[in-house]
C-alpha positions in Angstrom: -10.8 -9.0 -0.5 -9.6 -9.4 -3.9 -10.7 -11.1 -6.8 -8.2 -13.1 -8.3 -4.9 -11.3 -9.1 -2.9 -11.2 -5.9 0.3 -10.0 -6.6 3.6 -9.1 -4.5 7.3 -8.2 -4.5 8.2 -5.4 -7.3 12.1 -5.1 -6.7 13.3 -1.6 -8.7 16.6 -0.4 -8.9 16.3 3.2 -9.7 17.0 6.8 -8.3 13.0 7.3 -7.5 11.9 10.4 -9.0 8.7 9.1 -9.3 6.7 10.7 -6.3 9.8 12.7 -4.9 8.3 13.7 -1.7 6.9 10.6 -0.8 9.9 8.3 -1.8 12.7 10.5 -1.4 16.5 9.1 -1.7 15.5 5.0 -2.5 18.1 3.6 -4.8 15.8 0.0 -5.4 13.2 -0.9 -4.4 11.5 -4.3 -3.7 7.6 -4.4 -4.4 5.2 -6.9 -2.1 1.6 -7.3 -2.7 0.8 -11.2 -1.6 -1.0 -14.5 -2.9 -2.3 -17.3 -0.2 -2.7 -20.1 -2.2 -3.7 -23.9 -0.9 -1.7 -25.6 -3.3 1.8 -26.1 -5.1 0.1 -26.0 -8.8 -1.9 -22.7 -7.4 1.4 -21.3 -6.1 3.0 -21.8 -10.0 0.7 -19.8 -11.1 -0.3 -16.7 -8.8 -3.2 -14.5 -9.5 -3.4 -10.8 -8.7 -6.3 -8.8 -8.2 -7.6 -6.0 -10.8 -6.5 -3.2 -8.2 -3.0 -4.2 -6.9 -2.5 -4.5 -11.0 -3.3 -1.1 -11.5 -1.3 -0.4 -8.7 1.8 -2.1 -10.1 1.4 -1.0 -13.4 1.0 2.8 -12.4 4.3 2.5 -10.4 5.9 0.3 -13.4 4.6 2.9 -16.0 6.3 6.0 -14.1 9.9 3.7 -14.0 9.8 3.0 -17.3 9.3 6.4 -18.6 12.5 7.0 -16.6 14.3 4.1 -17.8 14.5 2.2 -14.8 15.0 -1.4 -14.4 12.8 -3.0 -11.9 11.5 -6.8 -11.3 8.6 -8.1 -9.6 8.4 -11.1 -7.4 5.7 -13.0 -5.7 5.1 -12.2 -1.5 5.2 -16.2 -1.2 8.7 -16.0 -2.8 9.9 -13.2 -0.6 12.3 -13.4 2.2 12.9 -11.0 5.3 16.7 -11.2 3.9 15.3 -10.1 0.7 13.6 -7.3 2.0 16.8 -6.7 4.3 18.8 -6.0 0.7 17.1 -2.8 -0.1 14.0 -0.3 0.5 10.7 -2.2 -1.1 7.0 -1.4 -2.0 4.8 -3.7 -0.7 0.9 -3.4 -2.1 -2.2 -4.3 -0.4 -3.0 -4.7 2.9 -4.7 -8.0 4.1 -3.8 -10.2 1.3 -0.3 -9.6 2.1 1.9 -10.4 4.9 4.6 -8.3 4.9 2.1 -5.2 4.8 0.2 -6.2 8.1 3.7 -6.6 9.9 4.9 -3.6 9.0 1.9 -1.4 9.9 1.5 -3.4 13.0 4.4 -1.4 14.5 2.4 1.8 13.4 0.4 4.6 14.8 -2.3 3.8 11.7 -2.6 0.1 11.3 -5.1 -2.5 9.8 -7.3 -4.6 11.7 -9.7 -7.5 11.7 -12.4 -8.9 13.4 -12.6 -12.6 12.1 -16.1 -13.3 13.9 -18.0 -10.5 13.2 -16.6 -10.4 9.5 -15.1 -7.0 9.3 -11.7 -5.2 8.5 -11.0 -1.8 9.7 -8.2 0.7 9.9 -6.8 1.7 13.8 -5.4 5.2 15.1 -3.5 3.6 18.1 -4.6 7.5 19.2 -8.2 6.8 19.3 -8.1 3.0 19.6 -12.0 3.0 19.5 -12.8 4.2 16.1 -12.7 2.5 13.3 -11.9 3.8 10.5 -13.1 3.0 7.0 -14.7 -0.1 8.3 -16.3 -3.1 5.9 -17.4 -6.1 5.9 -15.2 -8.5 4.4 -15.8 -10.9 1.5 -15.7 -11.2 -2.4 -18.9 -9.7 -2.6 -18.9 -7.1 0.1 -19.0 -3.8 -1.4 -17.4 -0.7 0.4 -19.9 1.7 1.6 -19.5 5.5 0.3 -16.0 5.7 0.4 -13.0 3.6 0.3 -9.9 4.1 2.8 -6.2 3.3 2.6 -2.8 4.0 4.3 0.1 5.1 2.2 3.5 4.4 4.2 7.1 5.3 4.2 9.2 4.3 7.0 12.1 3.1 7.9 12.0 -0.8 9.6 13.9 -1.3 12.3 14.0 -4.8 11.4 15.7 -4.6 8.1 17.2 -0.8 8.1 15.2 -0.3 4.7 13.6 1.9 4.0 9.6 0.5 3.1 7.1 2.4 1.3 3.5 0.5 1.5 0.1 1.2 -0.3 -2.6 -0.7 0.9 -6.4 -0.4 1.1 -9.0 -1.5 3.8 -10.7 -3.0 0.4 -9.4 -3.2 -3.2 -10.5 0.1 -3.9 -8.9 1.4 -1.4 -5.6 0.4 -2.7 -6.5 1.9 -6.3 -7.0 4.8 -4.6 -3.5 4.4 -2.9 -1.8 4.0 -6.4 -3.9 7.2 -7.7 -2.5 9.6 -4.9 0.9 8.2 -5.2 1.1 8.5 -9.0 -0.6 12.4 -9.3 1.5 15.2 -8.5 -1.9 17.2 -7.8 -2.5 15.2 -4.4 1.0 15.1 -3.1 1.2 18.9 -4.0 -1.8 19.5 -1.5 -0.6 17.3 1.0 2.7 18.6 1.1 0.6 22.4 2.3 -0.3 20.9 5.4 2.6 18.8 6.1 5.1 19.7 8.5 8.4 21.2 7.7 11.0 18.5 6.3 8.7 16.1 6.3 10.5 14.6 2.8 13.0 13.3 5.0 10.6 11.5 7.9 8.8 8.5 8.6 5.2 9.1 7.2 2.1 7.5 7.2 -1.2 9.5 5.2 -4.6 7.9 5.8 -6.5 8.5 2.5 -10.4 7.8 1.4 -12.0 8.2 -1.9 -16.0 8.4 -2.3 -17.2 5.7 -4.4 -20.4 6.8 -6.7 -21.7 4.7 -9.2 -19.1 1.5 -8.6 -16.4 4.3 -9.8 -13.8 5.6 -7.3 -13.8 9.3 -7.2 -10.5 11.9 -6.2 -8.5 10.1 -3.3 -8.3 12.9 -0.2 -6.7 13.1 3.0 -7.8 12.2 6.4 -5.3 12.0 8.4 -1.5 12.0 8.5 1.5 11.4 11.1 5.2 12.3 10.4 7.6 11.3 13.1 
């Protein structure tokens, strides 16, 4: 699902002013996107896909134009006391670990079918749809549009809060980084979202049409704030 740079744990300690409705009130944050590697010399040196870079360097560009100190770590490197130490960003979906188990508590979650070669995201609301589903492989491309869930919720597990952006595909996880990174789509999202929904868990299902290889404007499709 990715093509070589597979990337993980961003830990930021800032006041995040960066996208203030969608990560109100976190003081650091740790950032997870995740390498599976077969061997100790691959694990020295992780690689990380072109869109989970563009993801990490949106996020790093808007903490650095505030002065923030952050540091990124690898998913392989990343414990559940580490994640217990602070709210985190975790980036990408089924090339990271801490991702799936997180959404797997969720009303939107990802899901995969190893045998018939597809990956798919699930509305535990209409368990029979499946949304944004591919095929899944280097070369598989996405069909017309490209899906992904951007998260912020607070684990039971750790107490932290968790913020995760994370694509059925690649492209789908650009498309994650562009919504969270342009005030224009969090401005129309807030007009349909419910009152104080700042302060709530929140999960927005997004999908961008692809035309010519080239992502277009990332969109809502669904939402749920509890």
């Amino acid at each position: 699902m990715s093509f070589g740079v597979r990337w993980s744990t961003l830990r930021v300690r800032y006041g995040f002013a960066w996208a203030r409705r969608t990560l109100r009130g976190l003081s650091w944050i740790r950032f997870a996107s995740s390498y599976r590697l077969s061997s100790e010399e691959q694990r020295a040196y992780p690689a990380l896909n072109l869109a989970d870079s563009t993801v990490l360097a949106r996020v790093a560009g808007i903490l650095q134009s505030r002065n923030k100190n952050y540091s990124v770590h690898g998913e392989t490197d990343t414990t559940f006391s580490d994640l217990a130490t602070g709210p985190s960003v975790l980036i990408g979906s089924f090339n990271n670990d801490w991702t799936i188990r997180l959404s797997d508590q969720l009303r939107f979650h990802f899901e995969m079918d190893h045998d018939a070669g597809e990956q798919w995201i699930v509305d535990r609301q209409k368990p029979d749809e499946k949304i944004g589903a591919r095929k899944v492989g280097l070369a598989a491309p996405d069909n017309t549009e490209a899906y992904a869930i951007i998260s912020r919720v607070r684990d039971p597990s750790t107490g932290q809060t968790v913020v995760a952006l994370a694509g059925v595909s690649t492209n789908g996880t650009a498309a994650a980084g562009t919504f969270i990174s342009d005030p224009r789509y969090l401005e129309e999202f807030a007009r349909i979202a419910p009152r104080n929904w700042q302060n709530e868990n929140l999960e927005i299902v997004i999908a961008a049409p692809i035309v010519d290889g080239s992502l277009g404007p990332p969109h809502v499709v669904s939402s749920y704030v509890w």
